[in-house]
C-alpha positions, 0 to 999 in steps of 0.5 A: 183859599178864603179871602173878605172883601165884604160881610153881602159877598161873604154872606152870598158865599156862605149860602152858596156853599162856597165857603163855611164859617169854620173855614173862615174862622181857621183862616183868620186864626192862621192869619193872627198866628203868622202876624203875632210880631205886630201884637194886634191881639192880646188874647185869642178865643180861637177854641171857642170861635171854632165852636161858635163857626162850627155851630153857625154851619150846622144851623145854617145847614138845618135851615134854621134862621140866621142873624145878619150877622151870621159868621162875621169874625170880629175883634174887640178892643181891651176896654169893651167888656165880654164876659167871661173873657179878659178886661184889662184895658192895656192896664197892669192894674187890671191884670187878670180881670175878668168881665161878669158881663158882656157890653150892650153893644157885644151882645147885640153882635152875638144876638146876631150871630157875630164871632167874637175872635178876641180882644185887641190891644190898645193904649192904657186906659185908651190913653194915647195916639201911638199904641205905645202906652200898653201894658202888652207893648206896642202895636206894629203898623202893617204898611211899615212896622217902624211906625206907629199904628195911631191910637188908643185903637190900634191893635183894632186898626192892625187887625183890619189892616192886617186881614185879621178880622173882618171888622173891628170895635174901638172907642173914641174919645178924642179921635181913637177910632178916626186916627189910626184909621187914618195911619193904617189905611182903613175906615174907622167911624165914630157915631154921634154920643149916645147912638151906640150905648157906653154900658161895658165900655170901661170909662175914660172921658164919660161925655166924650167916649163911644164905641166906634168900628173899623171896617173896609166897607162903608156897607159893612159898618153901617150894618153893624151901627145898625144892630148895635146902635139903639136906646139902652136901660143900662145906659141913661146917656144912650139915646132914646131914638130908635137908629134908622135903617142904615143899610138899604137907604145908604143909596147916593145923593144927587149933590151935597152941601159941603163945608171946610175950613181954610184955617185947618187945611193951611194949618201950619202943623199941617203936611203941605201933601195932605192939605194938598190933596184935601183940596183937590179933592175939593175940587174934584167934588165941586166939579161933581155938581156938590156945593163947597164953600169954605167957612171960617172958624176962628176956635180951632186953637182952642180946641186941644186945650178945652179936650184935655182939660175936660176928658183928663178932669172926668179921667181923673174921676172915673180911675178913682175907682180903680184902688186894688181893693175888690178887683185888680192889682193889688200890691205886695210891698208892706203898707202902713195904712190905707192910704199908702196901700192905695197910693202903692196900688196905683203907682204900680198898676198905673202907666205913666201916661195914666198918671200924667192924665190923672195929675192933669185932671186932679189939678185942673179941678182942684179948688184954686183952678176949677174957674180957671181951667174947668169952667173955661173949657167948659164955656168953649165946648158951649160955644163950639158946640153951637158954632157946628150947629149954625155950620150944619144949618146950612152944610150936610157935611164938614170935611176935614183932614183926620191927622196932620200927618202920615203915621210918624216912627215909633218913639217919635213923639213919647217924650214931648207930650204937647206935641202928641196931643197937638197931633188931635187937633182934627179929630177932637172937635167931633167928640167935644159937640158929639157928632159922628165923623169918619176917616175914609182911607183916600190917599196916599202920601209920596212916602208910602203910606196912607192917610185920609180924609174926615167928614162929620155931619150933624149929631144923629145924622149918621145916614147922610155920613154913611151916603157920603162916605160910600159916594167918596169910597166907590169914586176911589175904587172907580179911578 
């Protein structure tokens, strides 16, 4: 019977003989069709991945030369264009659509002999922190199906969780790949803005959005940051720095130095067990010769309010587009004009959780509250971006917690918003000053369930993250 534990191992079979990729392939397919009731996937390339492994077999057998990535089963999120496959962001609006391109960051995977298994279902438009705002329905947590599975990445979560796919893309704009990470007990990292290129990531908040990967193993994802980060033509925000070598320098440090802030771990939204458990993992390094101290920072209340007036503003703008006219959903009640054929496309296409973000937007940029809402924001991303910035002078590492809770019951919070985007006070701030951070699946809560710990470090620092990230992972497979 096949089973994954790390792209080195499946590779090292793959060559042995021991295993092939289309028995790899047909055993993930089999595993997607017995989970189907968790709706992680929203469509299945499963003749097409079977032609692919088929293919990769026989070069394999001819000697041919093979990618890194060769016969790695992938699923990507419902905002990440493949082309000639479906793009709907989870959207009614977009029903039907589909890519006439791939994204940079998909075709660097296929360069590199990836199989790309399907796309994964997330909240509309990536907007959200339960998988409940989908046009497809929710996801299902594996660990307790009568919770929610974090978002917009959760059908991407599942798909890991579940052992549906080796590894997984999201996109995180606020902590969308690092939250249900942390509800389904598996890594999701985010990289610094502009490391991994945004070309075919379908919009949501343009300064704040990047790709990001699920995985179980710290080595597996800095292989594939590895291949997809770099400089990109198609995408003038993507860094000019070529990525370091990220697989065979990810070799542990002597000691780091690690910052937390009290007034996060004694947040009264916190859960007394997580900050508990932060701690003595604290002291648990610290008795490991690491240096930590504690710093103090006086913005974290500011942070949830600055993240949503920004990304709702550059929402607002960016599903402007999105009008029924040259692709998508398209009305079929009688209009009076062009106007009212817009407004009836955007009011059935759009969810009402997109709605709430576009009004949200609309009105913070209006001419009467642009100082007042926009501009403000705007003063305090500035600020904190340089506060993290004198913090990194002297740290390598910022540990936080990834979510105030466990993964709460499905239903809980969708009819109190403001408490649904409280739930990101932690992750918010990487995406705010562009640094990449990771939740790394540490613990486990009394209930059951799992949660785990977030580490940022400075902005294309990802090499000293992933080091530290792999230190923490081998401690926990060590106890």
């Amino acid at each position: 019977m096949f089973s994954f534990s790390s792209i080195s191992l499946y590779q090292s079979q793959l060559r042995d003989g021991k295993v092939t990729c289309l028995q790899a392939v047909e055993h993930y397919i089999a595993r997607i069709q017995a989970t189907r009731h968790l709706n992680a996937f929203v469509h299945i390339y499963a003749d097409e991945a079977l032609q692919q492994a088929k293919a990769l077999d026989e070069k394999r057998a001819n000697g041919q030369a093979i990618g890194r990535l060769h016969g790695v089963v992938i699923g990507i999120k419902d905002v990440i264009a493949h082309k000639h496959h479906p793009l709907g962001a989870a959207s009614n609006i977009l029903k039907g659509f589909q890519s006439i391109y791939s994204a940079t960051a998909v075709e660097r995977l296929l360069a590199e002999d990836a199989i790309i298994i399907g796309s994964l279902n997330c909240d509309e438009f990536a907007m959200g922190s339960t998988n409940e705002n989908s046009a497809y329905g929710k996801v299902l947590n594996a660990a307790d199906e009568t919770r929610v599975p974090g978002g917009s990445s959760g059908g991407s979560a599942v798909a890991v969780q579940a052992g549906l796919c080796m590894l997984s893309l999201g996109s995180d704009t606020g902590g969308s790949v690092r939250q249900p990470a942390d509800f389904c007990g598996v890594i999701g990292f985010k990289p610094t803005y502009g490391r991994i290129s945004r070309y075919g990531l379908i919009a949501y908040g343009s300064s704040f959005d990047q790709i990001g990967i699920f995985g179980t193993d710290v080595k597996d994802i800095a292989l594939a940051l590895e291949i997809m980060a770099g400089p990109d033509d198609y995408d003038s925000t993507a860094s000019q720095q070529a990525p370091e070598d990220y697989t065979t320098t990810i070799p542990h440090k002597d000691s780091y130095r690690i910052a937390y802030f009290p007034e996060a771990l004694d947040h009264p939204s916190l859960d007394p067990l997580i900050s508990k458990a932060i701690y003595k993992q604290l002291e648990e390094l610290k008795a490991s010769g690491h240096e930590v101290k504690p710093v103090k920072f006086d913005l974290l209340d500011f942070i949830v309010p600055a993240y949503y007036i920004l990304t709702t503003a550059e929402a607002s703008s960016n599903l402007s587009r999105y009008d029924g006219v040259r692709y998508g959903h398209r009305t079929t009640q009688p209009v009076t004009d062009l106007v009212d054929f817009y407004k009836k496309n955007r009011t059935e296409g759009f969810g009402k959780e997109v709605k709430r973000r576009i009004m949200l937007g609309t009105f913070v940029l209006s001419a009467g509250y642009y100082d007042a809402y926009f501009t403000k924001a705007q003063k305090v991303r500035k600020i904190l971006t340089n506060q993290i910035q004198l913090i990194f002078n002297e740290f390598d590492c910022i540990v936080l917690p990834t979510s105030p809770t466990t993964a709460f019951k499905a239903g809980e919070k969708t009819e109190d918003p403001i408490a649904m985007y409280i739930a990101d006070i932690y992750t918010v701030m990487a995406n705010l000053v562009g640094v990449p951070a990771i939740s790394l699946p540490l613990f486990r809560h009394e209930n059951g369930l799992p949660f785990g710990l977030q580490v940022m470090t400075n902005r294309f620092n990802e090499l000293t993250l992933l080091r530290f990230s792999d230190e923490l992972m081998s401690l926990k497979k060590s106890e």
